[in-house]
C-alpha atoms as a printed R data frame, in Angstrom:
    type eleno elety resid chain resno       x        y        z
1   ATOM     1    CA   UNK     A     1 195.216  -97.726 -143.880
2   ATOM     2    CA   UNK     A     2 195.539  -99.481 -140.405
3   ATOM     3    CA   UNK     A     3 194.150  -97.138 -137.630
4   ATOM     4    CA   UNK     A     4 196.468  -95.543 -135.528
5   ATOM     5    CA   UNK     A     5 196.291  -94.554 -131.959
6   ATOM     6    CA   UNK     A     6 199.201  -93.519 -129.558
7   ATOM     7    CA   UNK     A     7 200.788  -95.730 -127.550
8   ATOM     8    CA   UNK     A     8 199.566  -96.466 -123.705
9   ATOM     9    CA   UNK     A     9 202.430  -97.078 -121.520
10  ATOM    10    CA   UNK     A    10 202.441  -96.815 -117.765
11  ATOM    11    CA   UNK     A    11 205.575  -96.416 -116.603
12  ATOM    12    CA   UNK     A    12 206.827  -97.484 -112.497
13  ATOM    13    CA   UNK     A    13 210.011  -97.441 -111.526
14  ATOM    14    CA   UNK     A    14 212.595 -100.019 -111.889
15  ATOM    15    CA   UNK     A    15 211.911 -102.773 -109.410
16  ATOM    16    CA   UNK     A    16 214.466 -105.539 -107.991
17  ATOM    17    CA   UNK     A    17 214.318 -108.837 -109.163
18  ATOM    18    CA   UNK     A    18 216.207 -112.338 -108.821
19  ATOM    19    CA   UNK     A    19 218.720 -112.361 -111.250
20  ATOM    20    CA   UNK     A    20 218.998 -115.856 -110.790
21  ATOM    21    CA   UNK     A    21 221.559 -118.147 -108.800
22  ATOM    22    CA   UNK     A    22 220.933 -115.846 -105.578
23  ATOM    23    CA   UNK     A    23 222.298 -112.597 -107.347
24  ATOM    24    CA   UNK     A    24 219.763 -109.127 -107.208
25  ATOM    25    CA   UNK     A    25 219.822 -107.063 -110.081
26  ATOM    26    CA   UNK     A    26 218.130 -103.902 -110.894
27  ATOM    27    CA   UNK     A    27 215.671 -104.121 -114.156
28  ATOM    28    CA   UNK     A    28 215.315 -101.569 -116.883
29  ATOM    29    CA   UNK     A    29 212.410  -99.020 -116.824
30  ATOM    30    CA   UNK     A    30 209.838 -101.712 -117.806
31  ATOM    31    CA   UNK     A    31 206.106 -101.194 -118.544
32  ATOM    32    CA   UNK     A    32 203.467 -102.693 -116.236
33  ATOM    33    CA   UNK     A    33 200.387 -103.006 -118.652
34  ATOM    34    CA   UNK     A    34 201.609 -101.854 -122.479
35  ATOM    35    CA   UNK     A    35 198.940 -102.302 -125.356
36  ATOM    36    CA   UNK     A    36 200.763 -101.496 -128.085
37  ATOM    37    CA   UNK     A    37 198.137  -99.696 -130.244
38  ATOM    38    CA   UNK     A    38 200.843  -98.445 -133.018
39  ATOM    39    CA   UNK     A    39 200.774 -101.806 -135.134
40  ATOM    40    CA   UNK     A    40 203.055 -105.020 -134.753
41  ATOM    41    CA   UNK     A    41 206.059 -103.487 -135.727
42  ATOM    42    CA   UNK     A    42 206.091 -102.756 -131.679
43  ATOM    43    CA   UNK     A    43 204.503 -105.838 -130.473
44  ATOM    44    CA   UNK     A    44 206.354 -107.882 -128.023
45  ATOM    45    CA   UNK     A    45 207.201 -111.865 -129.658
46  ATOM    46    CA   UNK     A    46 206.343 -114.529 -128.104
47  ATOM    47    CA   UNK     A    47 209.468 -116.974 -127.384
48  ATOM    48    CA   UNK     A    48 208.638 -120.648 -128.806
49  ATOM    49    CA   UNK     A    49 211.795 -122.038 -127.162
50  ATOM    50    CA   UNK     A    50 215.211 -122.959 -128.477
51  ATOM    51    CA   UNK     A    51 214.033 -126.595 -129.982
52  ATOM    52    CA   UNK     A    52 211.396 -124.724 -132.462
53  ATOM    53    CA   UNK     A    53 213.287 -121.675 -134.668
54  ATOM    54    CA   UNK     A    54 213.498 -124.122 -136.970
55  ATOM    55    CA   UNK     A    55 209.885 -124.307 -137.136
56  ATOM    56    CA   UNK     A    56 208.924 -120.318 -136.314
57  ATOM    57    CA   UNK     A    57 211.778 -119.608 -139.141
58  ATOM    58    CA   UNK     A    58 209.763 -121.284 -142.057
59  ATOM    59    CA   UNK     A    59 206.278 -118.765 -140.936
60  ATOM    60    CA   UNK     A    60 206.144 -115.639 -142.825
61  ATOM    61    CA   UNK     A    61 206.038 -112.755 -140.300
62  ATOM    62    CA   UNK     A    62 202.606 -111.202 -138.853
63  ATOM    63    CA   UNK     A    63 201.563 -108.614 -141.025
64  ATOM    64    CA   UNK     A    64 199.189 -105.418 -140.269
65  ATOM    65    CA   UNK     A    65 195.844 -105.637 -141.609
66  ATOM    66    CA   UNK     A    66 192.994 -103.038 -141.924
67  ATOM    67    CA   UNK     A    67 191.208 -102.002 -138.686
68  ATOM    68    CA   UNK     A    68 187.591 -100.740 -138.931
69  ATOM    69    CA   UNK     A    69 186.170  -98.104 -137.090
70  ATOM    70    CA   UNK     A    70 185.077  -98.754 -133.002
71  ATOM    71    CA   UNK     A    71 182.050 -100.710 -132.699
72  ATOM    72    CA   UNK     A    72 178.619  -98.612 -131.390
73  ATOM    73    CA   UNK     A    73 177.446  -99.277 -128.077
74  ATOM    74    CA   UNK     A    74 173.787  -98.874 -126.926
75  ATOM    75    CA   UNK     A    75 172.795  -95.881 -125.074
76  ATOM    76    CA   UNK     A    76 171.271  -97.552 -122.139
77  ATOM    77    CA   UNK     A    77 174.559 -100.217 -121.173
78  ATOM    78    CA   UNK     A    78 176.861  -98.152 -118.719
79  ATOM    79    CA   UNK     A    79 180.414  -97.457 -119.605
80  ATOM    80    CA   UNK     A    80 183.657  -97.573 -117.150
81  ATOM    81    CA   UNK     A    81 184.667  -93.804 -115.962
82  ATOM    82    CA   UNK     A    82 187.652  -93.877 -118.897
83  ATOM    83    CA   UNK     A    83 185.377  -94.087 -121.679
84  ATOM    84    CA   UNK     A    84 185.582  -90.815 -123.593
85  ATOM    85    CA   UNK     A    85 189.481  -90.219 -122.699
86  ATOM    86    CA   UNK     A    86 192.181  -89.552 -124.790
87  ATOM    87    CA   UNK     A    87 194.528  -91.168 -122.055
88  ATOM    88    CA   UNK     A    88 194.728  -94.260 -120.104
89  ATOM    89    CA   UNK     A    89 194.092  -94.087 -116.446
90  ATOM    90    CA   UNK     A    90 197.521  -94.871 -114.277
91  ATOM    91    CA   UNK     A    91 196.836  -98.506 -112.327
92  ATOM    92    CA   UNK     A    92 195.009  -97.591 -109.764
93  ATOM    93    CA   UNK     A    93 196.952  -97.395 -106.516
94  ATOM    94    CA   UNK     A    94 194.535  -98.811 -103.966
95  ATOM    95    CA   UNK     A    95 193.951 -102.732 -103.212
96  ATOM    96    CA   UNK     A    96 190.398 -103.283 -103.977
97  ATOM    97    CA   UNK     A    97 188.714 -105.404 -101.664
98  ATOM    98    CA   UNK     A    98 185.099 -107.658 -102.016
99  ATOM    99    CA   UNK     A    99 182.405 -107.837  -99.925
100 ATOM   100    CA   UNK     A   100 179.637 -110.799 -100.173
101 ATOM   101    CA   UNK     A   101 178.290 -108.144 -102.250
102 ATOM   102    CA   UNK     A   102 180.812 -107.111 -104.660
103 ATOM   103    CA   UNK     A   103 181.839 -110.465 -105.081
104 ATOM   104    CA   UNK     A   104 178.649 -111.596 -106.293
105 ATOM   105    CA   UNK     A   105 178.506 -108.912 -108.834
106 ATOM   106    CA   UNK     A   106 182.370 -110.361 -109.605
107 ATOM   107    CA   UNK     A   107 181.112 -113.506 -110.113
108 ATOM   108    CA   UNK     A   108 178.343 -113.004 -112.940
109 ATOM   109    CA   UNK     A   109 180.886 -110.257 -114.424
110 ATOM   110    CA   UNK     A   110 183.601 -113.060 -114.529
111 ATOM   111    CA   UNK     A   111 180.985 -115.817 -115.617
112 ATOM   112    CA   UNK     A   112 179.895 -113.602 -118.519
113 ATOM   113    CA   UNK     A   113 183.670 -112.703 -119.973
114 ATOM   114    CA   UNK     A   114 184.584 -116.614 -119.966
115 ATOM   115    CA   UNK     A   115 181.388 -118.004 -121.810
116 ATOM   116    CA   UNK     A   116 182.058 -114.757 -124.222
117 ATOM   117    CA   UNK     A   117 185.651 -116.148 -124.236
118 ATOM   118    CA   UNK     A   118 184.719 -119.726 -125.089
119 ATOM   119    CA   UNK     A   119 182.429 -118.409 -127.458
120 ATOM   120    CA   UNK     A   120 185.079 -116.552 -129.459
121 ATOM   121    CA   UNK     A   121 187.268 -120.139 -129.416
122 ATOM   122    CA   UNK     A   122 184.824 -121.648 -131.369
123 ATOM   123    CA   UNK     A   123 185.155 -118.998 -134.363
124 ATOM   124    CA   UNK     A   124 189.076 -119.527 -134.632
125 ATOM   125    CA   UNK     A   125 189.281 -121.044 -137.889
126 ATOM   126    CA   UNK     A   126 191.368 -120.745 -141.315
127 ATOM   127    CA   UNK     A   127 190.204 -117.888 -143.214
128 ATOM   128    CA   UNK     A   128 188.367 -116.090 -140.376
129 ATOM   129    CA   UNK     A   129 189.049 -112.219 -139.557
130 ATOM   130    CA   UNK     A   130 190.017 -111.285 -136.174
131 ATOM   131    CA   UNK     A   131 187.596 -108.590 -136.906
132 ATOM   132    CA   UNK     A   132 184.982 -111.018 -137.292
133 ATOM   133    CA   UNK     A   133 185.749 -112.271 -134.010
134 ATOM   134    CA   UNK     A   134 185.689 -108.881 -132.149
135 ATOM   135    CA   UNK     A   135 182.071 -107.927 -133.973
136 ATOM   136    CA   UNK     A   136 180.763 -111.334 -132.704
137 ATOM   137    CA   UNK     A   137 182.236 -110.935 -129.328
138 ATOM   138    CA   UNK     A   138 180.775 -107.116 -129.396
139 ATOM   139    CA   UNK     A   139 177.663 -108.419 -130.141
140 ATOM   140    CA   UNK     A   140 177.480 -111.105 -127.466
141 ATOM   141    CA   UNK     A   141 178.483 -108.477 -124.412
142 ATOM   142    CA   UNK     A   142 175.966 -105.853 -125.573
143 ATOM   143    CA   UNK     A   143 173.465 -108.734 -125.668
144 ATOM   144    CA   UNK     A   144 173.795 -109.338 -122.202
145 ATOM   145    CA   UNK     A   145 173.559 -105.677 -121.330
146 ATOM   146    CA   UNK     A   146 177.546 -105.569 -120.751
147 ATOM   147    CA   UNK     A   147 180.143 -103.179 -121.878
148 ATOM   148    CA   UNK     A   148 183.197 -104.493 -123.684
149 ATOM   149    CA   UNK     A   149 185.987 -103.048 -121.258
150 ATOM   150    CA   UNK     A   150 188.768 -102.829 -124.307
151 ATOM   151    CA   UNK     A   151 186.927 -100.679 -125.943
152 ATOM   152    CA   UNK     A   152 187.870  -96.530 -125.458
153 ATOM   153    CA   UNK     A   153 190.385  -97.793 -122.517
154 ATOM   154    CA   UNK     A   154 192.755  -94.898 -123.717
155 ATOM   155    CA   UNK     A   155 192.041  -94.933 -126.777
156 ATOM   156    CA   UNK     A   156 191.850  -99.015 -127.707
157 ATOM   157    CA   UNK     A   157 189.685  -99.229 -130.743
158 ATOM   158    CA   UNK     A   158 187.978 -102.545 -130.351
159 ATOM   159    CA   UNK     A   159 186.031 -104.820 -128.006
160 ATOM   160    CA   UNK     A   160 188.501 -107.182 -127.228
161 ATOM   161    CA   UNK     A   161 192.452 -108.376 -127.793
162 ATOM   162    CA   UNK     A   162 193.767 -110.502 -130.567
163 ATOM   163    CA   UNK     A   163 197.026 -111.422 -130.349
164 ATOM   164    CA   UNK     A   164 198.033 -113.749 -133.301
165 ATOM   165    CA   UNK     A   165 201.638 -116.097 -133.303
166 ATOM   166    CA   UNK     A   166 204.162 -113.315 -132.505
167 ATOM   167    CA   UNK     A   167 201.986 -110.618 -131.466
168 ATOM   168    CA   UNK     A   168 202.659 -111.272 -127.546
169 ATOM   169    CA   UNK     A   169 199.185 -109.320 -126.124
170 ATOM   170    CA   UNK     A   170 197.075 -106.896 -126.760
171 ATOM   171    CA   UNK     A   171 196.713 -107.219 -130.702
172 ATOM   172    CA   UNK     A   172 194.559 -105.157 -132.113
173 ATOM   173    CA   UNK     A   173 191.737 -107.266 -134.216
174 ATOM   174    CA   UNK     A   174 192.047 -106.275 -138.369
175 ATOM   175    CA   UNK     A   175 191.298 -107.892 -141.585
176 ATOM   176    CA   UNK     A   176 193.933 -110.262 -141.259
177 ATOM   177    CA   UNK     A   177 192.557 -113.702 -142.013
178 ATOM   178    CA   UNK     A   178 193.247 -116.185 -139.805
179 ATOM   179    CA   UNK     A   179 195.934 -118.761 -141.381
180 ATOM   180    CA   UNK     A   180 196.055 -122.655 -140.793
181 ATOM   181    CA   UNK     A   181 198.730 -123.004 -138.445
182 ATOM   182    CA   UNK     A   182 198.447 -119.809 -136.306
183 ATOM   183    CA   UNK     A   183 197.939 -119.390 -132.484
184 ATOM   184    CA   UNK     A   184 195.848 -116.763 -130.881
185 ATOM   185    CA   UNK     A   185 195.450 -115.158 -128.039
186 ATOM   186    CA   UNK     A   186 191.654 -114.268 -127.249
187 ATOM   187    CA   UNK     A   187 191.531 -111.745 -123.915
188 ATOM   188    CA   UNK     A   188 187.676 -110.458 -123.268
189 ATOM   189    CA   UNK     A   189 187.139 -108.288 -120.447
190 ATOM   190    CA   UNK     A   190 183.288 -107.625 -119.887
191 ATOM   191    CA   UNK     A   191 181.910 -104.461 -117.459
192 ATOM   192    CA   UNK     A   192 178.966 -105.825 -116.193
193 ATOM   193    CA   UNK     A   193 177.061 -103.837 -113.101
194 ATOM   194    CA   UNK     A   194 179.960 -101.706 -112.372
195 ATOM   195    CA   UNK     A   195 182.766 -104.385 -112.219
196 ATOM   196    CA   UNK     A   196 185.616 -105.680 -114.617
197 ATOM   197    CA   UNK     A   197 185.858 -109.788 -115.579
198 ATOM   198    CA   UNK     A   198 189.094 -110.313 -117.057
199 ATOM   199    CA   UNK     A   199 190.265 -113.532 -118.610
200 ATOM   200    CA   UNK     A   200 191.716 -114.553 -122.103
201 ATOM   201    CA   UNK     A   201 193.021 -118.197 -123.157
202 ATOM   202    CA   UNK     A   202 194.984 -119.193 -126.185
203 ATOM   203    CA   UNK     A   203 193.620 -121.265 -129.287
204 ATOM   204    CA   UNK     A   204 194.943 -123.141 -132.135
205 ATOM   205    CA   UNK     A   205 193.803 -122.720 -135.173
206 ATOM   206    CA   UNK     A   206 193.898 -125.829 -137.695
207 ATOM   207    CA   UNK     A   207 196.592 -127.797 -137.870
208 ATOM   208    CA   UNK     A   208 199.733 -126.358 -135.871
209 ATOM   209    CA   UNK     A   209 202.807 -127.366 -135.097
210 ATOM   210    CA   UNK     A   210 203.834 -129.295 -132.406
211 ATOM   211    CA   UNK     A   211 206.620 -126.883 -131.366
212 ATOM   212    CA   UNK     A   212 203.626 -124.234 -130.992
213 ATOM   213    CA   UNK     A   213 201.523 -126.741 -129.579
214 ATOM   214    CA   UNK     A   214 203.921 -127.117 -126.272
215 ATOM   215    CA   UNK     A   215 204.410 -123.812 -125.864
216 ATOM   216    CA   UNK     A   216 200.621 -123.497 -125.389
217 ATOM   217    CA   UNK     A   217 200.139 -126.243 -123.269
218 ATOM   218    CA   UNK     A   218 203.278 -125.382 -120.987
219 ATOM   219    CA   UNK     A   219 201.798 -121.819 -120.709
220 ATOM   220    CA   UNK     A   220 198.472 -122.810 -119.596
221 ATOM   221    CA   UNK     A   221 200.345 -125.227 -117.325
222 ATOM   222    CA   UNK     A   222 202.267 -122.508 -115.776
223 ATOM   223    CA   UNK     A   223 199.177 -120.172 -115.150
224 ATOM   224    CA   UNK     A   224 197.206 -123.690 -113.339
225 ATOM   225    CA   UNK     A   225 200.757 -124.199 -111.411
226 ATOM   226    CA   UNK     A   226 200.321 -120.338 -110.420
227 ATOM   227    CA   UNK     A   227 196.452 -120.226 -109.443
228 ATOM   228    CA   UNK     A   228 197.234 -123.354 -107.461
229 ATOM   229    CA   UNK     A   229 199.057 -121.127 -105.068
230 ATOM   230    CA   UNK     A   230 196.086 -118.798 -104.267
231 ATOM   231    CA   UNK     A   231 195.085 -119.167 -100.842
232 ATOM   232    CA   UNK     A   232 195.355 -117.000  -97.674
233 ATOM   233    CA   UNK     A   233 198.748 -115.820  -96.781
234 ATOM   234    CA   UNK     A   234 200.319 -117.056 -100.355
235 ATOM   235    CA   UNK     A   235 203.207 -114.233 -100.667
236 ATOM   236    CA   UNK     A   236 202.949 -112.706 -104.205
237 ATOM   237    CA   UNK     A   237 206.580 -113.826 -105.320
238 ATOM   238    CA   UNK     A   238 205.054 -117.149 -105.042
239 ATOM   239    CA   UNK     A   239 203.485 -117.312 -107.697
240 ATOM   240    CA   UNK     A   240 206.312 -115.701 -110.240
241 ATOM   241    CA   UNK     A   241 208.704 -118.388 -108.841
242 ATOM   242    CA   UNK     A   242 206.295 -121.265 -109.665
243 ATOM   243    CA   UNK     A   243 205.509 -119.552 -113.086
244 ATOM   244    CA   UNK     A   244 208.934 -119.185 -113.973
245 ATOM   245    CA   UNK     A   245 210.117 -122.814 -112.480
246 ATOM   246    CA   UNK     A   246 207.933 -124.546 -114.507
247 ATOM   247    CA   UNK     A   247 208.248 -122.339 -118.160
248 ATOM   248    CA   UNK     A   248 212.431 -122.931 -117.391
249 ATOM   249    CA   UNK     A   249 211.913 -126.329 -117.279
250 ATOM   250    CA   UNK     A   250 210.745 -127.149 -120.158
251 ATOM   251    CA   UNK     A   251 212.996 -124.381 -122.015
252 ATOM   252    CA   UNK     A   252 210.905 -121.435 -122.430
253 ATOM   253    CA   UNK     A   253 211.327 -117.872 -120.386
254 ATOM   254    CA   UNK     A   254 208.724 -116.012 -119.159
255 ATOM   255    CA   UNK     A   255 208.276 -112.265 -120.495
256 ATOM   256    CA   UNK     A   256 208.609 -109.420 -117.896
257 ATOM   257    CA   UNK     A   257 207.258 -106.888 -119.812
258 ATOM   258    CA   UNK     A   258 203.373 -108.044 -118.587
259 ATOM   259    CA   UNK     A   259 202.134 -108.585 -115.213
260 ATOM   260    CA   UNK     A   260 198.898 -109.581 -113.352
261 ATOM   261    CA   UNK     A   261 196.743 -107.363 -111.574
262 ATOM   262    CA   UNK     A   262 193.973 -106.089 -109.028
263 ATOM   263    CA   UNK     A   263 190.374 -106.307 -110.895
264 ATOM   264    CA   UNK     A   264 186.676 -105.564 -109.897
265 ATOM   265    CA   UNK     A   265 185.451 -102.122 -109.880
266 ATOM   266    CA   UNK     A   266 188.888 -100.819 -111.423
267 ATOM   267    CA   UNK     A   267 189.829 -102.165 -114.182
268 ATOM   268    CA   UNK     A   268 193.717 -102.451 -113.182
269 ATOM   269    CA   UNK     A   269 194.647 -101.896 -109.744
270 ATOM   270    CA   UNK     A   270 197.366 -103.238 -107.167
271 ATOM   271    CA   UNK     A   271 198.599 -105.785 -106.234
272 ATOM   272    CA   UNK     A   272 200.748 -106.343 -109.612
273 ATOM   273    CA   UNK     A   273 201.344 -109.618 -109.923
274 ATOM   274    CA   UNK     A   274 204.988 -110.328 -111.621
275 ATOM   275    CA   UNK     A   275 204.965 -114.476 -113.678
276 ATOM   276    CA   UNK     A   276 208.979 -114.137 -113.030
277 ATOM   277    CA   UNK     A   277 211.151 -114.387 -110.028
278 ATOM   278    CA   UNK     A   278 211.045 -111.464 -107.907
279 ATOM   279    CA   UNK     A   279 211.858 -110.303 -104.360
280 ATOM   280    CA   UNK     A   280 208.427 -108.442 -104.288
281 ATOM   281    CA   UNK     A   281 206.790 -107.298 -100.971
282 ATOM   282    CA   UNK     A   282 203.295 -109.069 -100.408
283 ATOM   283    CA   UNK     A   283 200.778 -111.283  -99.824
284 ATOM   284    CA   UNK     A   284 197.238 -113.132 -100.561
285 ATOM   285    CA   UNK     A   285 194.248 -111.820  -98.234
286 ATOM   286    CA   UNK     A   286 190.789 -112.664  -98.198
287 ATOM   287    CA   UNK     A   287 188.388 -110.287 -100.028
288 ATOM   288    CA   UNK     A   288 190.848 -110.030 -102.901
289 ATOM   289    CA   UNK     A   289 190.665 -110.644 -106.413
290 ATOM   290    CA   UNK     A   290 193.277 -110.335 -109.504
291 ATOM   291    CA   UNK     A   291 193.867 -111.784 -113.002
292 ATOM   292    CA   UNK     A   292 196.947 -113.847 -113.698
């Protein structure tokens, strides 16, 4: 049987948005970071646009596989403050700013979660486990005397996310092999000398569709678009408008349900960052740093 953990969902209140065409409506309670540790009967869906449910129609649906038990970590590597908790911690309130110092230690943190991440591209293949992948990506942070931030972060089971076709983020690696066709969604987050590097990217795995294939490159489009914006003074709604602009124009939405955040010491802090249109207080400073 599939391992099962309850569900982390932090929980903010309700905040105003653009409803589009100059109108202001209020959202639903919405959940700013929710991994979905219950299976993928729960997991958000990625939208493929209106021009591919022809396509998405003719792939069987995602399927639970086996997960194995947590990874061990050595002894000597140190662990984030949650590690050992039954419960996530709430995003930290406070804007975390970087010295000289701290953003050295940011850079060889971040430096180490993207070669981990490129790493992990290489082993998307037909037939291939997502388990396989988090054991090799395990095995590649402890190597270089990191901690695999996933890992215990309220009760998260592996060393890193898998999210596969459907499975919008935060999927939970299993025994599911990998199937010719598939996306996947690879998000490492290393904890190396007390601070968090964060990044993920999304990989195709033999031959896909080219319905799948746009969504994919419009995406990573849409987060270049948005990280083009980062500079002094850039107010935070900024970079949802751009996000959203862009994904809209080439027919695909942009789910609300996720949001960017503060990183470094803290694994999720303010500022959120919302990808959609919003009316959200806020801007860039120096000294900051956050994952889009």
């Amino acid at each position: 049987m599939a391992v099962k953990v309850p569900s982390m969902e932090l929980h903010r209140y309700p905040p105003s948005v653009s409803g589009g065409r100059g109108k202001i409506c209020l959202q639903k309670p919405f959940l700013v970071q929710a991994k979905r540790l219950e299976g993928l009967e729960k997991a958000s869906t990625r939208s493929r646009g209106k021009q591919s449910l022809e396509q998405v129609n003719k792939r069987a649906p995602l399927t639970r596989g086996t997960v194995s038990p947590p990874l061990p970590v050595p002894g000597h590597i140190i662990r984030p403050p949650y590690v050992g908790k039954k419960d996530a911690p709430e995003i930290a309130s406070e804007i975390q700013m970087h010295d000289k110092e701290s953003i050295v230690h940011m850079k060889a943190a971040c430096e180490l979660a993207a070669r981990v991440l490129e790493y992990a591209g290489t082993l998307v293949k037909p037939s291939v486990t997502t388990d396989e992948i988090d054991k090799a990506v395990h095995k590649m942070i402890i190597d270089a005397g990191a901690y695999p931030s996933p890992l215990g972060y309220g009760g998260f089971p592996k060393s890193v996310c898998t999210s596969v076709n459907e499975c919008m983020c935060h999927g939970i690696p299993d025994s599911r092999k990998l199937q010719d066709g598939d996306i996947i969604n690879i998000d490492v987050t290393v904890y190396l000398n007390g601070y968090h590097g964060d990044t993920s990217k999304t990989f195709l795995c033999g031959e896909v569709d080219e319905a799948s294939k746009r969504l994919v490159k419009v995406t990573e489009e849409c987060m270049l678009r948005a990280i083009s914006a980062c500079k002094r003074g850039t107010s935070f709604k900024k970079i949802g408008r751009r996000i959203s602009e862009h994904a809209e124009r080439h027919g695909f939405g942009v789910v609300d349900r996720f949001v960017g955040h503060g990183v470094g010491r803290i694994f999720h802090s303010e500022p959120i960052i919302y990808h959609q249109r919003n009316n959200m207080p806020g801007q860039m400073i120096d000294g900051q740093t956050f994952t889009i």
